[in-house]
C-alpha positions in Angstrom: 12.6 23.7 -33.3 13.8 23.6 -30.0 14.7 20.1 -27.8 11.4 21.5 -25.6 9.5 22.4 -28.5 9.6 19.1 -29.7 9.5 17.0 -27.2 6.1 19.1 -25.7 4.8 18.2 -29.0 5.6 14.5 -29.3 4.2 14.4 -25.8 1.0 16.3 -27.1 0.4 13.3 -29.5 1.3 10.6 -28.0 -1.0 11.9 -24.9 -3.7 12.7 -27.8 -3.2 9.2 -29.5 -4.5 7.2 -26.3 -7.8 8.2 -27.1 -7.5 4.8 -29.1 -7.7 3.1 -25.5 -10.8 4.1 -24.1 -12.5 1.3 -24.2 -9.5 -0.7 -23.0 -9.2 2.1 -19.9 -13.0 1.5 -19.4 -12.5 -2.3 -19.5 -9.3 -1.7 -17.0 -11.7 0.6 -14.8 -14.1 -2.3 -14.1 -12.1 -4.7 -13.2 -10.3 -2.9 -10.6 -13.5 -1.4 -9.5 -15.1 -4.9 -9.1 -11.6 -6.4 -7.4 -11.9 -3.8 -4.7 -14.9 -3.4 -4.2 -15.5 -7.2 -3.7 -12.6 -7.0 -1.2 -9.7 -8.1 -3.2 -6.4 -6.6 -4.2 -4.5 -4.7 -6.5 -0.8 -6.2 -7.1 1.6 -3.7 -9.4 4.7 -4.6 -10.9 7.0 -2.9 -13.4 10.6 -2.4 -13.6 13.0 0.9 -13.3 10.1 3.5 -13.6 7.7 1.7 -14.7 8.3 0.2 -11.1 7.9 3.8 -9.4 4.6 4.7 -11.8 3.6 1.1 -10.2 4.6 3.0 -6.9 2.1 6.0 -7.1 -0.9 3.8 -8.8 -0.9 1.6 -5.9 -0.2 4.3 -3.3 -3.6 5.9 -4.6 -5.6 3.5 -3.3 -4.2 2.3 -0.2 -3.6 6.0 0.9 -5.9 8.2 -1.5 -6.3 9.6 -4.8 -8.7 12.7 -4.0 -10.0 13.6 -1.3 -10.6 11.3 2.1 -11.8 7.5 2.1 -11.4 4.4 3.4 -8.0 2.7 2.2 -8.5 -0.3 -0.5 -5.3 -3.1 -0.6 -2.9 -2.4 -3.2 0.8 -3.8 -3.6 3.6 -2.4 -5.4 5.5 -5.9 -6.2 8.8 -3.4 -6.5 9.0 -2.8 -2.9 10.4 -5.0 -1.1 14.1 -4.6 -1.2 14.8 -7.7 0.7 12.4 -10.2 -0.8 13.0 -8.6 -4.5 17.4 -9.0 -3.8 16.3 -12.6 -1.9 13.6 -13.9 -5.1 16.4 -12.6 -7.8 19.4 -14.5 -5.8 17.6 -17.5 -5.4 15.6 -18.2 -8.3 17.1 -15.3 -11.0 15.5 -11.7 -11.6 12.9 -13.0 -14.3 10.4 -14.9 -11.5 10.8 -11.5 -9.0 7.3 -10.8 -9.7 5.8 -14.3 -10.8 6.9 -15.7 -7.2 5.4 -12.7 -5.3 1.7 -13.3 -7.6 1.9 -17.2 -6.2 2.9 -15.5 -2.6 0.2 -12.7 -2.7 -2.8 -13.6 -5.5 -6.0 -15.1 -5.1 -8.4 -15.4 -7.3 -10.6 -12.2 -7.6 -7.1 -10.3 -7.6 -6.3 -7.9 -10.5 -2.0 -7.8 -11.5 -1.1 -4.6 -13.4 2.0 -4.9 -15.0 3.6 -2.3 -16.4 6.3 -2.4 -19.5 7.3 0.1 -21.6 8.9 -2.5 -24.2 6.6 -5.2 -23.6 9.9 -7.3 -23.2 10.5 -7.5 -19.8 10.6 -11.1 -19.2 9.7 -11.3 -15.5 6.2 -9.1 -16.3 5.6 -11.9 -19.1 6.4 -14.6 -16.3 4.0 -12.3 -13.3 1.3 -12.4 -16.4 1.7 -15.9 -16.7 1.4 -16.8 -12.8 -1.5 -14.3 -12.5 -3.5 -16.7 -15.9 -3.0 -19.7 -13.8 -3.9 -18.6 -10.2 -6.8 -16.9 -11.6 -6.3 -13.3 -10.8 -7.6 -10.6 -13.9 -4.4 -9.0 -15.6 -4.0 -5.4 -17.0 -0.8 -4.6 -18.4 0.2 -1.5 -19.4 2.6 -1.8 -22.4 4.5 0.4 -25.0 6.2 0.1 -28.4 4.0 -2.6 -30.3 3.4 -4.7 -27.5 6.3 -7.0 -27.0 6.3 -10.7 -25.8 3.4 -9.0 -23.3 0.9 -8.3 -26.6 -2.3 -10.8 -25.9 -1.3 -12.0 -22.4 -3.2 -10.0 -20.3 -7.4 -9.6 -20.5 -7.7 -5.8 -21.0 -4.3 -4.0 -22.6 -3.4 -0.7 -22.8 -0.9 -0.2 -25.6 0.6 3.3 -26.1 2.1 2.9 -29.5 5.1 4.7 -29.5 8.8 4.4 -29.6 10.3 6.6 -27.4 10.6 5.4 -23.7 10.0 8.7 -21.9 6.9 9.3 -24.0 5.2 5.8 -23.0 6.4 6.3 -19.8 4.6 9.9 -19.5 1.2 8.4 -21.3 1.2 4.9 -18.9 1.0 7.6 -16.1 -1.7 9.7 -17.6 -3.6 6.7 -18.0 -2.8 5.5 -14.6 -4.3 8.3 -12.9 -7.3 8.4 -15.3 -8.1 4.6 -14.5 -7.9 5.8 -10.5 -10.2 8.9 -11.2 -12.7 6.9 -13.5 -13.0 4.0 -10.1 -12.5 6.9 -7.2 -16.4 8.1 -7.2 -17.5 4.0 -6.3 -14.5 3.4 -3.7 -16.0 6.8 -2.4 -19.4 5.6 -1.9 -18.0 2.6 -0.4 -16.3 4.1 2.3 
């Protein structure tokens, strides 16, 4: 078999095994739905790519996803070069996105942190921050969960091993959860 071969058909059933999640994607659906919709705000973290999946997810509602509608608030935490470099320097790379949830959440928020290990210890630290200031938490993890496993309300756990596959399946169900809450920020606008 081919490196293509097999790699189209690992990504066939890891993509295939996420029907495990549904209810968690439902759960995940509602609670952004409810945080915009009541006015508050999306705030995305993640690291390397999961920082640029982060990217697009929160670009599709403060842009669009499909078609035209009003804009809803949404904040990739990986953005800012400055205050990222300045946060890291300062007070070390783990608190990079737990200092920007104390900057930037209110309660009523919803933090979606993104890890494909589960490991990253600054997406522990932003879940953490989020708990105490009262925003709802969805992390998207990978593997079997990490140090992330139980510490946010609704997980989505893609339970495989290999990076690039999570990776692919976190954005599948990133762009599901905006297609499952686009028809009510639609009606909204």
């Amino acid at each position: 078999m081919s490196l293509l071969a097999k790699n189209i058909a690992d990504s066939l059933a890891t993509i295939e095994s996420l029907r495990a999640v549904e209810a968690e994607l439902t759960a995940a659906a509602a609670l952004v739905r409810e945080c915009l919709l009541a006015g508050g705000k999306l705030l995305v973290c993640g690291n390397g790519g999961s920082a640029a999946d982060g990217a697009d997810f929160s670009t599709e509602y403060s842009c669009r996803f499909m078609g035209d509608r009003a804009p809803f608030p949404a904040i990739n935490l990986s953005q800012g070069g400055s205050l990222v470099t300045a946060i890291g320097n300062d007070y070390g790379y783990d608190d990079v996105f737990s200092r920007q949830v104390w900057a930037f959440g209110k309660p009523g928020d919803v933090l979606v942190a993104i890890t494909t290990s589960g490991n990253s210890k600054n997406i522990e630290r932003a879940l953490a921050e989020a708990k105490q200031r009262g925003l709802k938490t969805i992390a998207l993890l990978g593997k079997n969960g990490g140090v992330c496993k139980s510490k946010a309300e609704v997980e989505l756990l893609v339970r495989c091993e290999v990076t690039a596959r999570i990776q692919e399946a976190h954005k599948f169900l990133l762009h599901t959860l905006c297609e499952m809450v686009e028809p009510a920020l639609k009606a909204a606008s």
